[in-house]
C-alpha positions as YAML, in Angstrom:
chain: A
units: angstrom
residues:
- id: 1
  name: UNK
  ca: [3.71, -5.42, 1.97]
- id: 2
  name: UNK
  ca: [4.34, -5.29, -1.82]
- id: 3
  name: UNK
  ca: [5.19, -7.48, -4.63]
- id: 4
  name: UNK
  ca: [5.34, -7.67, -8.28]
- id: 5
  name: UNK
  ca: [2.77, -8.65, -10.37]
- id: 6
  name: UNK
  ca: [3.63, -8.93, -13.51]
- id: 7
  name: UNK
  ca: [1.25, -6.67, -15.11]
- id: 8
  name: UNK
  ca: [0.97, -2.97, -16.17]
- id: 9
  name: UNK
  ca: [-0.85, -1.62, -13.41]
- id: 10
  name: UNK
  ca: [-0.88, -1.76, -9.22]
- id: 11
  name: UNK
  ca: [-3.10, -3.43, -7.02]
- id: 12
  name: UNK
  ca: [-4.55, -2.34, -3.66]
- id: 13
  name: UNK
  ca: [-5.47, -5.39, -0.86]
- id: 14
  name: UNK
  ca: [-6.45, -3.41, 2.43]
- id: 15
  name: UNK
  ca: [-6.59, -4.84, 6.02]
- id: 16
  name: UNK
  ca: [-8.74, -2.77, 8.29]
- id: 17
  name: UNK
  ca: [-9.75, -5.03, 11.13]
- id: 18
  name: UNK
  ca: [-12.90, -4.24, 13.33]
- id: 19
  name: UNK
  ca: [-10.74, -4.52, 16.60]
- id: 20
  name: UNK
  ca: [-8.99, -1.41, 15.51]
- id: 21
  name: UNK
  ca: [-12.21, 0.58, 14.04]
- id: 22
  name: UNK
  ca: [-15.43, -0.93, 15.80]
- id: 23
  name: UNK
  ca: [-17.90, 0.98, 13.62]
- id: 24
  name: UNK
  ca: [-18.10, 0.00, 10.25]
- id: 25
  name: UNK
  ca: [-18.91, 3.82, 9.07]
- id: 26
  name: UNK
  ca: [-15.26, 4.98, 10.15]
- id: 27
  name: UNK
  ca: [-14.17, 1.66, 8.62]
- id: 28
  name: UNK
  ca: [-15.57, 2.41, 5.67]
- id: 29
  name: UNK
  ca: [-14.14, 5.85, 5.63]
- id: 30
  name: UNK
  ca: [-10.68, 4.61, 6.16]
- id: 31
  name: UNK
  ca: [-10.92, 2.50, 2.80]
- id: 32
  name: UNK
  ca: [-12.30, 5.32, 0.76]
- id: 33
  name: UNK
  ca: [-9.29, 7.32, 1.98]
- id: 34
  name: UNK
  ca: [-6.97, 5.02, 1.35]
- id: 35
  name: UNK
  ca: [-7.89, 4.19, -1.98]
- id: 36
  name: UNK
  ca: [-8.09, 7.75, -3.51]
- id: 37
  name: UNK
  ca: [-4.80, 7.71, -1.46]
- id: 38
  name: UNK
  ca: [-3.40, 5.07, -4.08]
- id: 39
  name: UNK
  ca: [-5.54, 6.25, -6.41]
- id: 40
  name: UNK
  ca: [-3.39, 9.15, -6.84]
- id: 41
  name: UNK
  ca: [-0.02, 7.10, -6.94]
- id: 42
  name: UNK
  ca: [-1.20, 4.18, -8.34]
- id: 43
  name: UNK
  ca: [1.18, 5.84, -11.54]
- id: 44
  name: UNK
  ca: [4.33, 5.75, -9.80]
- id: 45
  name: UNK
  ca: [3.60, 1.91, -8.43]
- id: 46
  name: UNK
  ca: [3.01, -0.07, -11.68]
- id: 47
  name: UNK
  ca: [3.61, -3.57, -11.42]
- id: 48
  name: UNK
  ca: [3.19, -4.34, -8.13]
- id: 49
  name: UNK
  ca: [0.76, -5.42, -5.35]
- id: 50
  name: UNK
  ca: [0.45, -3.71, -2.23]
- id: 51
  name: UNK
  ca: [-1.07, -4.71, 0.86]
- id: 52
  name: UNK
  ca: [-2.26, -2.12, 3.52]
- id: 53
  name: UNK
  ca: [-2.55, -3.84, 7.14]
- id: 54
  name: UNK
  ca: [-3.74, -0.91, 9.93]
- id: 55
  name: UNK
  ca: [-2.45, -1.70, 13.17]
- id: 56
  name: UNK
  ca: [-3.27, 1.23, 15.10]
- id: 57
  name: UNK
  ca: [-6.15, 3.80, 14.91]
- id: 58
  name: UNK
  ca: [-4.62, 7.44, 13.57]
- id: 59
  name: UNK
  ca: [-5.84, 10.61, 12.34]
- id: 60
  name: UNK
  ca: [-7.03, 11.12, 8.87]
- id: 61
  name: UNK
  ca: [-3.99, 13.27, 8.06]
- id: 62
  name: UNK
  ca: [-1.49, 11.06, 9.78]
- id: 63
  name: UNK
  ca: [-2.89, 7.95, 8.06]
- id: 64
  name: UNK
  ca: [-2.73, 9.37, 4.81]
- id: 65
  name: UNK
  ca: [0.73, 10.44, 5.42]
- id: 66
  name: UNK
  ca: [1.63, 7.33, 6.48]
- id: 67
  name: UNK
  ca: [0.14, 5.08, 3.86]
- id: 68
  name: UNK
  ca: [2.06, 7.60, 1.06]
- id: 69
  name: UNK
  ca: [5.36, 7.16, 2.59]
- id: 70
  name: UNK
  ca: [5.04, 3.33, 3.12]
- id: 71
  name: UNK
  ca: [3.86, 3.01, -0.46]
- id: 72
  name: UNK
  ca: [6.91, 4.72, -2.12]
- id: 73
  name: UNK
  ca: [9.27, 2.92, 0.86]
- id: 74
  name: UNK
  ca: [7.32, -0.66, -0.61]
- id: 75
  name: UNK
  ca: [8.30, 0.35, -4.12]
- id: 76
  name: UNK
  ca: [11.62, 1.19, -3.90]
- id: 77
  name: UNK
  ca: [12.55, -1.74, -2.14]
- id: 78
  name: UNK
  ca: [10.38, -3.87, -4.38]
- id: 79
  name: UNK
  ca: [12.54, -2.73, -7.16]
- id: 80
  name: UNK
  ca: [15.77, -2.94, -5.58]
- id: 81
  name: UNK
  ca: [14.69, -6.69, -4.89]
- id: 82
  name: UNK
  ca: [14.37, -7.27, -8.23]
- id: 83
  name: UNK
  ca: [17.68, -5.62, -9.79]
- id: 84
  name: UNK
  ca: [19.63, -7.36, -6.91]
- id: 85
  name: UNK
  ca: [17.62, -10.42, -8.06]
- id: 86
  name: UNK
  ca: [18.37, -9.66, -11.80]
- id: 87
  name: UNK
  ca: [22.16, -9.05, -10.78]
- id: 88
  name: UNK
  ca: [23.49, -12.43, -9.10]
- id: 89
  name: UNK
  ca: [24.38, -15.25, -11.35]
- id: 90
  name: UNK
  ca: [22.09, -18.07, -11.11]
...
């Protein structure tokens, strides 16, 4: 999930929920990948709020993979939201 937020720079909310990752060490892990994962995009994302729910247990490389694509798929539709938004007539 993603939305604006009306400042300069992104925000990361993660959702890693013990039913998917029992042991709080590979929970943990998951979070520190995922935040140097947006760490490293967090330049190409400003202005919005993103929300990372896992809903299934992957792979280190597939996860990161995954979480990259969904973050630029969040951000362009986020923007094309807001210059349909910015388009109709009120």
């Amino acid at each position: 999930m993603a939305a604006p937020n009306g400042l300069e720079h992104a925000r990361l909310g993660l959702i890693i929920p013990k039913r998917i990752i029992a042991d709080a060490v590979r929970r943990n892990r998951v979070k520190r990948l995922l935040r140097e994962g947006f760490r490293l995009r967090q330049h190409e994302l400003h202005g919005l709020d993103i929300v990372a729910r896992m809903k299934a247990e992957m792979t280190e490389t597939d996860l990161l993979a995954t979480f990259g694509s969904a973050m630029l798929r969040c951000e362009s539709c986020v923007r094309k939201r807001l210059r349909n938004a910015a388009a109709s007539p009120a």
